[in-house]
N, C-alpha and C positions, 0 to 999 in steps of 0.2 A: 133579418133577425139572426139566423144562424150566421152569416158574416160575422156579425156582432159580437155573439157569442163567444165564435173561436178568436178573434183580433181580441179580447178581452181574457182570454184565458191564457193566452202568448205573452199579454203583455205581464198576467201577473204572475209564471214560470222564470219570465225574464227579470223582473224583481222581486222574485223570490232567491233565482241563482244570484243575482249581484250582493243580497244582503246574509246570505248562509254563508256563517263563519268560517274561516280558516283552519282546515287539519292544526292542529299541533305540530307543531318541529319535533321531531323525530331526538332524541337524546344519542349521542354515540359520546360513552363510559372509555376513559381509559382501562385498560386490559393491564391491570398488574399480577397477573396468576404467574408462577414462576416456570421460566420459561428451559427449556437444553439448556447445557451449557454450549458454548460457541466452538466448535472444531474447525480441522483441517480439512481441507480439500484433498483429494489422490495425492499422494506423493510427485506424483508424474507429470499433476498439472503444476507444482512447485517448479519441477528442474525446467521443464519448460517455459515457467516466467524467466527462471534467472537467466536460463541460456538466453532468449531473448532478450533480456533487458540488457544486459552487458555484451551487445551485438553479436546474436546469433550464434553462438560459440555451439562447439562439438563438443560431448562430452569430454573423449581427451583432452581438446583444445582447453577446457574447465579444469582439468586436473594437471595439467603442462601448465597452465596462467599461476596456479594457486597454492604449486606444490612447492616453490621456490622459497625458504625461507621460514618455512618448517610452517606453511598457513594452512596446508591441506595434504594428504598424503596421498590414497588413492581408490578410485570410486568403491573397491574390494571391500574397503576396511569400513566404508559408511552405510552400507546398503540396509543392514539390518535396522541401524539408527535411525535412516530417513524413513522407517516403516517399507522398503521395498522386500518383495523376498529374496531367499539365499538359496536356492538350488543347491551350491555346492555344499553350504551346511544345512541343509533341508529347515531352513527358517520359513515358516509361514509369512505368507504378506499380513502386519502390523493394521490390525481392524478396529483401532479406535486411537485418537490423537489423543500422546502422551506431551511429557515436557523434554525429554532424551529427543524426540523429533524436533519439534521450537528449538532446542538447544542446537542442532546440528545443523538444522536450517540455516541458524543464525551462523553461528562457526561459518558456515561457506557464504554468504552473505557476505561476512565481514574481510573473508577472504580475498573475495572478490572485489569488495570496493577499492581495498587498498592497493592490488593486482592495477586497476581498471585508474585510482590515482596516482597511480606510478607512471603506468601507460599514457594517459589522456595529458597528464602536466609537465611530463619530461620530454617524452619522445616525438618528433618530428614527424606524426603520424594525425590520419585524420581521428577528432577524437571521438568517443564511442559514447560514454557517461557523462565526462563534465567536460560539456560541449563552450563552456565560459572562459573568459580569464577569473581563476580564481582569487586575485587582488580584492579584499574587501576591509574597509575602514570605518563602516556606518549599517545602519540597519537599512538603508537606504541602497547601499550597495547591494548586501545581502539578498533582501527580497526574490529582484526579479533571477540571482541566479538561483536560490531555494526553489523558485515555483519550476524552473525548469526540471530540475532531481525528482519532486512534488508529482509533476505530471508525468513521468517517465514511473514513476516506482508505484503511485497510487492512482494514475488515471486520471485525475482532473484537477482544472488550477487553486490553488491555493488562498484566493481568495473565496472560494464556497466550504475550504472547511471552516471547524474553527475559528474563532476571533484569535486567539490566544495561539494558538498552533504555529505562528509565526516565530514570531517572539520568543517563545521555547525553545526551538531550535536553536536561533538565533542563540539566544544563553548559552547552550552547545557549543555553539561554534566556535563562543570566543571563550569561552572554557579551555577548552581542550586545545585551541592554539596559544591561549597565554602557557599550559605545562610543556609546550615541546617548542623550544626555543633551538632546536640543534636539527641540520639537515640528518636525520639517519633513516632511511634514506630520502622521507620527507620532510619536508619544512611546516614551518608553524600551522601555515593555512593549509595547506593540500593534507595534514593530516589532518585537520580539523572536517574539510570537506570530505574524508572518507571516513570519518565519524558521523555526518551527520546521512551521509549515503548508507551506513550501516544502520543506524538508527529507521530510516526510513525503511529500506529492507526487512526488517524486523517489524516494523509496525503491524497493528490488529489489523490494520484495513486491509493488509495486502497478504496477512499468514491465515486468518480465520475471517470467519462465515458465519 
């Protein structure tokens, strides 16, 4: 009889759990409270991407590449700008991202690309940045040498950003190679490819956080 009992009392736990309803799903709200604004990372870890990006360069080595041609003068004259401090002028280190830093960033960015397109398409050298022939006729050309740039400036391929992010560029490219029809001292495309290296340089994904 007790046998009974319990084999009956198991059985109706056991169909009681099978027919007690389902928790509710849990609701998870989009969060639109307004958020920081988006800043810079250290100064420090900037010069350090670029120097790496544009292979491994020394600081002079960055100011010897970029001074040529009136692109960059010398590290003395930017320091305050990039938010670094100035000992010599007792400037404090730059404790919150202005637009004078983006702006100067950029300036050597663009510096650089053009330095680094001079370098990689002219000279008989291995190349450093635009590891491609830069020859392109079609958006189809374009692409796979974009994702390279893509993944060297932002980390990862170019087909996980953006739908459109392609394309954009691309408009770029052949923008800015239809107005410079004259080798001084790049040609149509290689300057267009250190626009669109600038461009990328510049970008949110790779200046702010």
């Amino acid at each position: 009889m007790r046998a009974s009992l319990l084999l009956l009392a198991a059985c109706t736990s056991a169909v009681t759990a099978r027919e007690a309803p389902m928790p509710p799903a849990r609701e998870i709200g989009l969060d639109t409270t307004p958020k920081e604004r988006r800043r810079m990372v250290p100064p420090e870890v900037y010069l350090r991407a670029y120097l790496g990006w544009f292979g491994g360069l020394a600081p002079l080595d960055v100011q010897a590449r970029a001074k040529p041609r009136g692109l960059f003068d010398a590290w003395d004259d930017y320091l305050a700008a990039l938010g670094l401090p100035d000992y010599k002028s007792d400037l404090p280190r730059q404790g919150q991202t202005n637009t004078l830093m983006l702006a100067t960033f950029g300036r050597l960015g663009e510096a650089l690309c053009v330095r680094a397109a001079e370098h990689d398409l002219h000279a008989r050298q291995p190349a450093v940045v635009f590891t491609f022939d830069p020859d392109v006729h079609t958006f189809e050309d374009f692409l796979p040498r974009f994702d390279v740039l893509h993944r060297t400036f932002l980390g990862y391929p170019v087909r996980l950003a953006p739908a459109d992010r392609a394309q954009k560029f691309f408009a770029l490219f052949t923008q800015v190679a239809a107005r410079h029809v004259k080798k001084n001292p790049l040609g149509p495309e290689e300057t267009a490819w250190a626009a669109v290296c600038a461009a990328l340089v510049q970008h949110p994904e790779a200046e702010l956080y």
